[in-house]
C-alpha positions as CSV (number, residue, x, y, z in Angstrom):
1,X,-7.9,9.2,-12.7
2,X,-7.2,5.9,-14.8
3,X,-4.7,3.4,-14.2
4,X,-4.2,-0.4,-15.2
5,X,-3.7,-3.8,-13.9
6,X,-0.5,-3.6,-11.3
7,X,2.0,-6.7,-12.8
8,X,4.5,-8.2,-10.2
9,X,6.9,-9.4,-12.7
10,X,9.4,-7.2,-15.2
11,X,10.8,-6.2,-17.4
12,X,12.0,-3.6,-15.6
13,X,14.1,-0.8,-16.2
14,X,17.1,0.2,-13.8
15,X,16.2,2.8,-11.1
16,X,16.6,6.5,-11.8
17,X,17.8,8.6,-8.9
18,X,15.6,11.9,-9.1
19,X,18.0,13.3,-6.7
20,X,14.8,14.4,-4.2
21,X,15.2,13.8,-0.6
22,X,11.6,12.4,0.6
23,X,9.8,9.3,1.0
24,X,7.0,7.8,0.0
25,X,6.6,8.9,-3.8
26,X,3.4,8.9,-5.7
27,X,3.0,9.3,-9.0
28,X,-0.4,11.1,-10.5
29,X,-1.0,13.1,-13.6
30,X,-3.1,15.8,-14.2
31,X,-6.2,15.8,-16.7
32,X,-4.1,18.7,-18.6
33,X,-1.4,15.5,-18.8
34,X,0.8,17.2,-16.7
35,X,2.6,14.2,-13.8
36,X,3.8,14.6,-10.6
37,X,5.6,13.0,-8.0
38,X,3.7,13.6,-4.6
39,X,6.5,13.1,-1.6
40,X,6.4,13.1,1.9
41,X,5.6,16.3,4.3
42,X,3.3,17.6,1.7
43,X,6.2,18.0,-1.4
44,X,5.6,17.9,-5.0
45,X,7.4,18.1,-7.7
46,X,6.7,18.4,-11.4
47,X,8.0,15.6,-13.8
48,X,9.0,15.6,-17.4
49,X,7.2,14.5,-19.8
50,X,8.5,11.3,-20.2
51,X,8.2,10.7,-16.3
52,X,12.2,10.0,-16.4
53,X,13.3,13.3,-14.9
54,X,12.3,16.0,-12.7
55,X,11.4,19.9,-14.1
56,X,11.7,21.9,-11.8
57,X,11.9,22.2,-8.1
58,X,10.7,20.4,-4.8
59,X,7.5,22.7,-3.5
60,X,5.4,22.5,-0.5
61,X,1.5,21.6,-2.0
62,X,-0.1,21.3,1.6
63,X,0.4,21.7,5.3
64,X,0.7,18.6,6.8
65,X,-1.0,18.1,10.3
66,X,-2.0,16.1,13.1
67,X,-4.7,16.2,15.1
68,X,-4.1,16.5,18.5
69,X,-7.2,14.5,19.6
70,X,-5.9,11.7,18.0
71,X,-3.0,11.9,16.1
72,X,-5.0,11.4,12.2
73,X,-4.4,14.4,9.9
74,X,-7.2,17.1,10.2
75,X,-9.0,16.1,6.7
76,X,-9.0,12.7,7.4
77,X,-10.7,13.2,10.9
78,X,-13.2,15.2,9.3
79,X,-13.7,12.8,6.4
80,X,-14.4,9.8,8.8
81,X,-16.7,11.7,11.0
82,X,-19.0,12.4,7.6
């Protein structure tokens, strides 16, 4: 995974409504150069090329969870008990 410098200041372009209805976007592409938008309750969705529009539909990547013990999703638990 590479990305640059993050820049507080503009240009910027106006928003574009992808018309999904989650939270919480990421944005990662794939070594193959494929990019996604990673959304909330474990969502995905593949994005054009250009990053501009959506191709495809929403799809569940992963089970979200919590841990009951404490609340902290089960991989993370396990991840901080390493």
């Amino acid at each position: 995974m590479w990305f640059g410098p993050i820049l507080p200041y503009g240009p910027w372009s106006e928003p574009i409504n992808l018309n999904v209805k989650h939270i919480d976007p990421g944005h990662a592409a794939g070594e193959d150069g494929t990019r996604w938008l990673f959304l909330s309750g474990g969502h995905r969705v593949r994005l054009a090329d250009d990053g501009l529009s959506i191709k495809g539909n929403v799809e569940k990547s992963m089970t979200v969870g919590a841990s009951p013990k404490n609340g902290l999703p089960p991989d993370l638990v396990w991840k901080l008990q390493r």
